[in-house]
Steps between C-alpha positions, in 0.01 A plus 500: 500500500523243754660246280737746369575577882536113577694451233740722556524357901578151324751664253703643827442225708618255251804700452621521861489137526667492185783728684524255831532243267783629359664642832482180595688284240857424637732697248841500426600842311791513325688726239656367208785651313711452203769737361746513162746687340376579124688663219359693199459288166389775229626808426220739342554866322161671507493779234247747485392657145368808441452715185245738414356602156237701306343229359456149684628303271834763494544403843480147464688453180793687686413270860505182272811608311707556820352132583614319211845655511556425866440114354680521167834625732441225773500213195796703358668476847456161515363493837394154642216392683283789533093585448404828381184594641279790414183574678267777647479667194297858434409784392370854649410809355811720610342801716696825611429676785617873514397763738193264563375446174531182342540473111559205311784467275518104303558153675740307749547127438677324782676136523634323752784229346663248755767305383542186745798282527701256710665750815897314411427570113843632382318707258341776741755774405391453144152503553559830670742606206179403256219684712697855507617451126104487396478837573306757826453190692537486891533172697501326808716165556329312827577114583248311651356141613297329188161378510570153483813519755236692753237240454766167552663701784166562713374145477827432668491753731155380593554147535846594757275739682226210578779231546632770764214561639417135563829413645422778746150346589658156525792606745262695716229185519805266521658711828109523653415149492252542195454223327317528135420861411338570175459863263237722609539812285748616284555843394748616264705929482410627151876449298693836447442710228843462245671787474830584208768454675741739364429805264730683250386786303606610153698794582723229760510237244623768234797576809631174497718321222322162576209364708659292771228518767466211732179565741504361835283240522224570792261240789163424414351352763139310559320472861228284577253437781367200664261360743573108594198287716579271740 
């Protein structure tokens, strides 16, 4: 018990001298920051599928039908650069509830499609045209910032936000008489969450003769923190 008990006296010990150590490093703070405008690059329509059947392979054959002729009428259309993709697929036993009492009457297969192209593609009105011609589908249009443009844009934003952030430290040692100062920690905001841009639902796009939608483009910003020894 006494070990435990000296131990533990090190432990804190060791750790307040730790903390005066640290209080009394000569630190320069500084906040780093680094900010662009950034404008959409895809255009996505997200369709939701839903059809219900006796039988589960009724409900898929119908599901997998409405598929198919959503992509035989884009390749009709001729519509250019585009990926059709079709994912979280399944299928539930369809249950009623009436007056508290459940009962269970077939299957409901559900499919989400996404059909991802370039946000200038002259072709968006047709897409739209091709998605309400396959039939009970509803849609939504958003534009948003791709993968790889996030990814290129946040190194940048990074390496400004440190550049910044040195410059600061420099001008502050420079105006104080410092001489050599060197990084003592670094830490870094997490990046922002992407968000669509702009959204247009089916019953807007079915409104409108064409698609002519040109979303604002939006900051992103990145902030980093830190500590300079002199």
């Amino acid at each position: 018990m006494k070990k435990i008990a000296l131990t533990l006296l090190a432990a804190i010990f060791g750790f307040q001298v730790f903390a005066q150590q640290i209080q009394q490093v000569p630190l320069i703070e500084v906040e780093g920051f680094a900010e662009r405008l950034i404008s959409p690059d895809e255009a996505v329509f997200n369709i939701m599928l839903e059809e219900k059947g006796m039988k589960v392979s009724d409900a898929t054959k119908i599901l997998n039908n409405k598929t198919q002729r959503l992509a035989d009428l884009l390749k009709k259309a001729k519509i250019k650069d585009y990926k059709l993709i079709a994912d979280n697929y399944s299928v539930d036993i369809n249950r009623i509830y009436r007056s508290g009492v459940s009962r269970d009457s077939g299957y409901v297969a559900r499919q989400t499609l996404r059909i991802v192209t370039g946000s200038k593609n002259e072709d968006l009105q047709k897409i739209a045209e091709a998605i309400q011609e396959s039939g009970d589908m509803s849609f939504n249009l958003s534009f948003q910032v791709s993968e790889t443009a996030q990814k290129s844009l946040e190194n940048s934003l990074l390496t400004d936000a440190l550049r910044n952030a040195q410059s600061r430290a420099l001008l502050i040692a420079e105006t104080l008489g410092i001489r050599n100062i060197s990084v003592y920690h670094v830490s870094v905001d997490s990046p922002p969450s992407p968000v669509p841009m702009f959204r247009i639902m089916a019953d807007q796009a079915s409104e409108q003769s064409q698609i002519k939608l040109a979303p604002d483009s939006q900051k992103i910003n990145r902030r980093v923190y830190v500590k300079y020894t002199y």
